[in-house]
C-alpha positions as CSV (number, residue, x, y, z in Angstrom):
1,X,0.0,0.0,0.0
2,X,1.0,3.6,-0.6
3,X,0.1,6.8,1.6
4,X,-0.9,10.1,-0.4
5,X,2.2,11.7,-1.3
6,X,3.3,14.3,1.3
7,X,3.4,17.0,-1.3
8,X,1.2,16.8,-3.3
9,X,-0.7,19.9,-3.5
10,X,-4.9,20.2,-3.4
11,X,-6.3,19.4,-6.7
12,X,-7.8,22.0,-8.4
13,X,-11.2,21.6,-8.5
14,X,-12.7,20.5,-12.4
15,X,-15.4,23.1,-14.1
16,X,-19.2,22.9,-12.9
17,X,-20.3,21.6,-16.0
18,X,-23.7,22.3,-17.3
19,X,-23.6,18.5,-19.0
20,X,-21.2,15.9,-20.3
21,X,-22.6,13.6,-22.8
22,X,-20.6,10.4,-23.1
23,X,-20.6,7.8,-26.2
24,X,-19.1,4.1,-25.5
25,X,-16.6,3.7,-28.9
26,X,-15.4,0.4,-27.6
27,X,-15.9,-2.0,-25.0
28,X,-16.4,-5.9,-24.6
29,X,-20.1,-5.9,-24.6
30,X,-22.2,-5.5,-27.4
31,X,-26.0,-5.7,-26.0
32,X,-28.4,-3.5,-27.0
33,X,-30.8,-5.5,-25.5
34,X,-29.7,-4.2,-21.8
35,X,-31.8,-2.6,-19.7
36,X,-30.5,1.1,-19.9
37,X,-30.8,3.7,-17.6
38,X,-33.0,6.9,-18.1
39,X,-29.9,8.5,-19.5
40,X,-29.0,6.3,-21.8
41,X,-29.6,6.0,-25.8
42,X,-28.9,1.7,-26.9
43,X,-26.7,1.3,-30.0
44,X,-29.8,0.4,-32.3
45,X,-31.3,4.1,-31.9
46,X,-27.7,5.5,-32.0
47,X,-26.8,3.8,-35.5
48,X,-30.4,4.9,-36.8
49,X,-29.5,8.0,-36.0
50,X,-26.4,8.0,-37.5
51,X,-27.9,7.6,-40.8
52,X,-27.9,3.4,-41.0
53,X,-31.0,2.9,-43.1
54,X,-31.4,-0.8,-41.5
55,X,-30.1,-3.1,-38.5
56,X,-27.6,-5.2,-39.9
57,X,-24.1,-6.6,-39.5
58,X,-22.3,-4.2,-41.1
59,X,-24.4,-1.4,-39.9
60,X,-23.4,-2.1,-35.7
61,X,-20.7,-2.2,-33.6
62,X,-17.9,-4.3,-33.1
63,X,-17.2,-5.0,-29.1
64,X,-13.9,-6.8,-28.1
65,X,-11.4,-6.7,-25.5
66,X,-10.7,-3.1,-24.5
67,X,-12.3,0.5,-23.5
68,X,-12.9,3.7,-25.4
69,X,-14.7,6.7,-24.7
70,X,-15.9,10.3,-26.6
71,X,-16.7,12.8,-23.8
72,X,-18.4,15.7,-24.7
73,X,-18.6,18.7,-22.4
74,X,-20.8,21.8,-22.4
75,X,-20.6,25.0,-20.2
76,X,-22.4,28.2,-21.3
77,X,-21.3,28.4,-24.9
78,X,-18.4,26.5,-24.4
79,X,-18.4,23.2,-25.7
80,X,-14.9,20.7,-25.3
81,X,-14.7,16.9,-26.6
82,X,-12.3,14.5,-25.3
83,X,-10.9,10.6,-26.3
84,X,-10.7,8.6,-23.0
85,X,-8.5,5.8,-24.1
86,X,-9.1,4.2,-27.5
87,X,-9.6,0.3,-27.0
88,X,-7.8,-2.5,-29.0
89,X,-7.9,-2.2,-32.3
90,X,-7.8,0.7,-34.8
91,X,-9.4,-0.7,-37.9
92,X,-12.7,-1.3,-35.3
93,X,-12.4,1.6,-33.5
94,X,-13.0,3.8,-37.0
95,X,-15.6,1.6,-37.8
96,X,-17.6,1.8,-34.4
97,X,-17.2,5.7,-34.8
98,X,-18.2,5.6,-38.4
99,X,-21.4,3.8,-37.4
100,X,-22.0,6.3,-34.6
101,X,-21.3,9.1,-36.6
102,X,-19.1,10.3,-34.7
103,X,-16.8,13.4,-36.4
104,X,-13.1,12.4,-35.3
105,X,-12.4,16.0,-36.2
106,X,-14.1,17.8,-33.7
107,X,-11.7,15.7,-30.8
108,X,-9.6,18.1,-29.0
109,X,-6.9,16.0,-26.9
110,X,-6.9,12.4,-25.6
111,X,-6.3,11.2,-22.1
112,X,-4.7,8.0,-21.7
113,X,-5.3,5.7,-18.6
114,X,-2.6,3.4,-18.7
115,X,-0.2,1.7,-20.6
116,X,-1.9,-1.8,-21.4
117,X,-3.0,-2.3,-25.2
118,X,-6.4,-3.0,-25.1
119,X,-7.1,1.1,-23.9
120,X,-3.9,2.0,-26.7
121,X,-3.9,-0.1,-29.1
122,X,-6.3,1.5,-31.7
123,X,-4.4,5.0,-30.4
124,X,-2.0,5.6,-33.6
125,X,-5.0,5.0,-36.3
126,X,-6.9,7.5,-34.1
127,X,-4.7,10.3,-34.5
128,X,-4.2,9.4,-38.2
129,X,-8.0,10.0,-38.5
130,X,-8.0,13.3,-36.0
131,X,-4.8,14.5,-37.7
132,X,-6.3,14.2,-41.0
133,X,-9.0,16.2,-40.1
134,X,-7.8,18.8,-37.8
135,X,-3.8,19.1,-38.7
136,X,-0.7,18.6,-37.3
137,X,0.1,19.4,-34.0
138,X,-3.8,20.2,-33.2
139,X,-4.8,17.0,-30.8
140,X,-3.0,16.5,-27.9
141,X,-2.4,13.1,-26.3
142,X,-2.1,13.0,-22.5
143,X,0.1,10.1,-20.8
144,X,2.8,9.5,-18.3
145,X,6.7,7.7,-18.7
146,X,5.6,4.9,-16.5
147,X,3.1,3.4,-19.3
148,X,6.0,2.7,-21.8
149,X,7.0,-0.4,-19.7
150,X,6.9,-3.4,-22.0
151,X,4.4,-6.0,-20.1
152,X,4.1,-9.3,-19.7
153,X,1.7,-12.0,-17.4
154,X,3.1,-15.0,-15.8
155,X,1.3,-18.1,-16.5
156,X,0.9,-20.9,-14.6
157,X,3.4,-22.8,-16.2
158,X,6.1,-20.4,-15.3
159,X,6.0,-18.6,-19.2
160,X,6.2,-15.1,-19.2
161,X,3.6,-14.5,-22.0
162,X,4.6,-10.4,-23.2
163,X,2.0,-8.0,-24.1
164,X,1.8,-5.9,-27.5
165,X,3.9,-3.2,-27.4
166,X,2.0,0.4,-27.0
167,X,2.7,3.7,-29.6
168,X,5.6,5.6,-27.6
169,X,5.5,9.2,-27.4
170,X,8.1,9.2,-30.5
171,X,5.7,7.4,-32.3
172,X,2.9,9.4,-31.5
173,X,4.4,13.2,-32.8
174,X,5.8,11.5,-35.3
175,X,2.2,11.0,-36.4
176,X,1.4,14.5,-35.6
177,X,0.0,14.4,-32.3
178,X,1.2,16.9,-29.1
179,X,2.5,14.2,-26.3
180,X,2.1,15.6,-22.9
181,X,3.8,13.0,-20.7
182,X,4.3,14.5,-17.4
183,X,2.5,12.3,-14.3
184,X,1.4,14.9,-12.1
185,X,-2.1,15.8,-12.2
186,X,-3.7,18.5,-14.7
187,X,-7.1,19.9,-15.6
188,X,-7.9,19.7,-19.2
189,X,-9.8,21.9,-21.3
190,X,-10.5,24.7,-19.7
191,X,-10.8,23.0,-16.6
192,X,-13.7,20.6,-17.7
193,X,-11.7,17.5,-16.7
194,X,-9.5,16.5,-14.2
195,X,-7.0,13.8,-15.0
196,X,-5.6,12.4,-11.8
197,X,-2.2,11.8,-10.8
198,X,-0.7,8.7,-9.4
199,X,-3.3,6.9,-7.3
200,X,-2.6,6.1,-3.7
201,X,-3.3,2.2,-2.8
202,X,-4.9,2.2,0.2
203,X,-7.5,-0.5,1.3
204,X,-5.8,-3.7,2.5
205,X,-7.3,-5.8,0.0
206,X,-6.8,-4.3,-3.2
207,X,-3.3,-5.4,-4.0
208,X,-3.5,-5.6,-7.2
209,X,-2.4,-8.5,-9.8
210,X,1.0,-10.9,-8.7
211,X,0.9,-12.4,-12.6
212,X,1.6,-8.7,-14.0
213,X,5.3,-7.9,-14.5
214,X,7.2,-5.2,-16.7
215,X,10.9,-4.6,-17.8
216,X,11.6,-0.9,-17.3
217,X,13.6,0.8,-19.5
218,X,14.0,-2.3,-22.1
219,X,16.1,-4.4,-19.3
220,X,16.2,-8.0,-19.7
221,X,14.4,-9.1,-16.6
222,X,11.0,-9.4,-16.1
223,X,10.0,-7.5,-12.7
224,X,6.8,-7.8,-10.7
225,X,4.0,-5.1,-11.5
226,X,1.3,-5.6,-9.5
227,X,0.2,-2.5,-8.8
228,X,0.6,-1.0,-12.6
229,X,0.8,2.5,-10.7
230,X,1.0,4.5,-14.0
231,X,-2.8,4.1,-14.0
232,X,-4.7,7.5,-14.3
233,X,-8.4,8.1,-13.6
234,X,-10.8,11.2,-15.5
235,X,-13.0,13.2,-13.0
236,X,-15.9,15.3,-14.6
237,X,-18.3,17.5,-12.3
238,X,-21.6,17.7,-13.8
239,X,-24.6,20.9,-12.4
240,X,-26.4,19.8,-9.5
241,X,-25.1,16.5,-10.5
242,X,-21.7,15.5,-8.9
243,X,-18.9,14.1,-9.9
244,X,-18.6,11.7,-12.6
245,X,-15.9,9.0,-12.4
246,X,-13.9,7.7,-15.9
247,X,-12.5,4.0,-14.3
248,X,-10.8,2.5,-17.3
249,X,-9.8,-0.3,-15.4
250,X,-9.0,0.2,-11.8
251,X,-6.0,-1.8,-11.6
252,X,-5.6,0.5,-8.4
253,X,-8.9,-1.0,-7.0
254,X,-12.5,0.8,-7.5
255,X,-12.9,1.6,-3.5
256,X,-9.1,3.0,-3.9
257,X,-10.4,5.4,-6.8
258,X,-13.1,6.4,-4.9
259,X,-11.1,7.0,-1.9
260,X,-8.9,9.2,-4.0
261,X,-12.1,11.4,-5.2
262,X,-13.2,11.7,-2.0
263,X,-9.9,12.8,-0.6
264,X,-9.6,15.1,-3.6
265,X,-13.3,16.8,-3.9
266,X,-14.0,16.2,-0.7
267,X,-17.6,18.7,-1.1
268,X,-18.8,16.9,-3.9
269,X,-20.9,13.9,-4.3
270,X,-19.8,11.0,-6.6
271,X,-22.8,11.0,-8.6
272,X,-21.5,8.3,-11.4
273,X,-18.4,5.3,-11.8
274,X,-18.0,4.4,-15.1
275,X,-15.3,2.0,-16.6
276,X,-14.2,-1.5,-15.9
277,X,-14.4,-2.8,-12.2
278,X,-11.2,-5.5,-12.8
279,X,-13.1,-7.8,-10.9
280,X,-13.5,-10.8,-13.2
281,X,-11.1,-13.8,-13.5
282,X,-8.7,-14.1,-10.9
283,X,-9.9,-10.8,-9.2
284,X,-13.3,-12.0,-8.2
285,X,-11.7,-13.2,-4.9
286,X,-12.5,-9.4,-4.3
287,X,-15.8,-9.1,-5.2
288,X,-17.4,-9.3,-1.5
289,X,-14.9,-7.2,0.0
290,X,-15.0,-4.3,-3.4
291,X,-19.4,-4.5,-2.7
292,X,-19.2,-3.4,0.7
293,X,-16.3,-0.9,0.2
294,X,-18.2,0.7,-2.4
295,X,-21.1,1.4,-0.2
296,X,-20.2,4.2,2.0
297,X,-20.0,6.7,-0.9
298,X,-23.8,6.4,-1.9
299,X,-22.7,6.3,-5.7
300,X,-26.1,6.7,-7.2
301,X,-24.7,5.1,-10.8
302,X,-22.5,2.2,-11.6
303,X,-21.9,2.0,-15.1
304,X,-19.6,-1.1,-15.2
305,X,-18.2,-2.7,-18.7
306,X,-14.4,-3.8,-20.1
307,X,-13.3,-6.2,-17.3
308,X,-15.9,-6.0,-14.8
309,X,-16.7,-9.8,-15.4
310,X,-20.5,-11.2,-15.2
311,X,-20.5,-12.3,-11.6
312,X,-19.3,-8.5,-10.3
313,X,-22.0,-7.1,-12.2
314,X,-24.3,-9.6,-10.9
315,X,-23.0,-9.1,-6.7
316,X,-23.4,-5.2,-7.6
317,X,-26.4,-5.4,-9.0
318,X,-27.6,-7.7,-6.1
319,X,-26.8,-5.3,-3.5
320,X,-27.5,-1.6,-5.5
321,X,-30.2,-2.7,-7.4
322,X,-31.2,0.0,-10.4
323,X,-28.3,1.9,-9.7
324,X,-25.9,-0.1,-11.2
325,X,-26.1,-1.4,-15.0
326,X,-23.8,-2.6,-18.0
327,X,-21.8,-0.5,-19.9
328,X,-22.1,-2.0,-23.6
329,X,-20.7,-1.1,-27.1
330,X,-22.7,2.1,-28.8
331,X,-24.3,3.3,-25.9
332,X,-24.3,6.7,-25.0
333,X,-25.3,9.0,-22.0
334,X,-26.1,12.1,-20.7
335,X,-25.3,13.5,-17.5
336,X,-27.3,16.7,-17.4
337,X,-30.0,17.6,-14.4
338,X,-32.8,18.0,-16.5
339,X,-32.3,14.5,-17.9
340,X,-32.2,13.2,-14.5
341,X,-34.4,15.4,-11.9
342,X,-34.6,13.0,-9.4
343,X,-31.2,13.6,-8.8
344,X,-31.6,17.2,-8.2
């Protein structure tokens, strides 16, 4: 476990927002069958939308292994739109914003949670299709030094089995894209996001993953990473709302996140968690514990997908009821007041 840092300063506080619309781009779930909250739009009306002229195949989303987000941000006049991570595959990923008609031109800068590539892996054919539209040197991509450790999991039979390389900075100007690799903590556009810092590990049970290791700095031996500490989280705080929580993956543990949001805004309520949970596989050892840790910060939406895993979702669901529901491919929602007044 790891204390806050001494040092670190008081965050600064993200923008009141007057509403943040969000649009799933890729995740592992493709159900538009879900029940959806009252927020949220299912992938069949989004695609219609869009322009498809009939449910088909080709018309859909693809889901797969990874997490991608398109936040969009309003205050007064003032409108920002953001990439939170990209998922695995960059071929998909224009095709699932394609089918959302989604205008890859209008994307600002990109914030990167970690350094895995299922949230990078699509990242280089995403700032081709930004760059295209918008220029050279006009989209900034957000990371930090620690996610350019190659990575690897140990399997049972003692193999260390590596992980696809993810686009280094290099790579990324070279495509035309502004790298802003710095891990301390920043507000982005004009203040409408906060993208965290390192996050403290905390509770005694979130200890993160013994089969993750890394080789820093291209050395030869594979070293434990457990605790993939380069992990970042997005904080959004929406009018008479609360705080809205961008989880890619909480390999730092869900009830550490929130634990870090609360230490951070400490005024403001966490009104949505949305991302992967990390709880299926191996992890769902944690599931009991994670359920009752989540429970003293009255989070009135769970919006789990990626690698929550089935039976999470189910023990969440069990104890929270309506408040928590799956995150699936196409989706979109809107965090605005007036589309929720019972949380006024």
């Amino acid at each position: 476990m790891t204390a806050p840092p001494a040092s670190q300063a008081p965050a600064l506080p993200p923008a009141v927002l007057d509403s943040l619309a969000v649009d799933v781009i890729s995740d592992n779930v493709s159900d538009t069958y879900v029940s959806k909250t009252s927020f949220a739009v299912s992938e069949f009306a989004n695609v219609v939308m869009a322009g498809a002229t009939e449910i088909a195949g080709d018309t859909l989303l693809v889901a797969n292994l990874g997490y991608g987000l398109r936040l969009r941000s309003r205050l007064g006049s003032r409108q920002h739109v953001l990439l939170f991570d990209t998922g695995t595959e960059g071929a998909i990923f224009i095709r699932n914003c394609r089918n959302l008609g989604l205008d890859l031109g209008e994307i600002e800068e990109i914030a990167i949670t970690h350094g895995h590539w299922d949230h990078m892996g699509a990242l280089p054919l995403a700032i081709d299709a930004i760059v295209g539209k918008r220029g050279r040197g006009s989209v900034s991509v957000h990371v930090n030094p620690g996610m350019f450790n190659e990575r690897g999991v140990l399997l049972k039979s003692g193999t260390v089995f590596p992980a696809a390389r993810v686009p280094t900075p290099v790579e990324m100007e070279a495509r035309g894209a502004r790298v802003i690799n710095d891990g301390a903590a920043r507000l982005l556009l004009d203040g409408h996001f906060y993208y965290s810092g390192e996050i403290p590990r905390v509770t005694a049970f979130e200890t993160g993953r013994q089969d993750h290791l890394c080789r820093r700095d291209n050395s030869e031996e594979w070293q434990p990473d457990p605790y993939l500490m380069d992990e970042r989280m997005l904080v959004a705080n929406v009018r008479d709302l609360g705080l809205v929580v961008f989880s890619a993956c909480s390999h730092a543990g869900i009830v550490n996140v929130c634990t870090e949001v609360r230490r951070l805004f400490p005024d403001q309520p966490i009104h949505a968690v949305m991302g992967g949970l990390h709880l299926g596989g191996v992890m769902e050892q944690l599931i009991p514990q994670t359920v009752e840790g989540l429970r003293p910060f009255d989070i009135r939406h769970l919006i789990a997908g990626h690698c929550t895993g089935w039976r999470a979702l189910h023990a969440l669901a069990d104890a929270y009821g309506e408040r928590v529901s799956q995150s699936a491919v196409g989706t979109s929602y809107l965090f605005d007041a007036r589309a929720e007044p019972s949380a006024a």
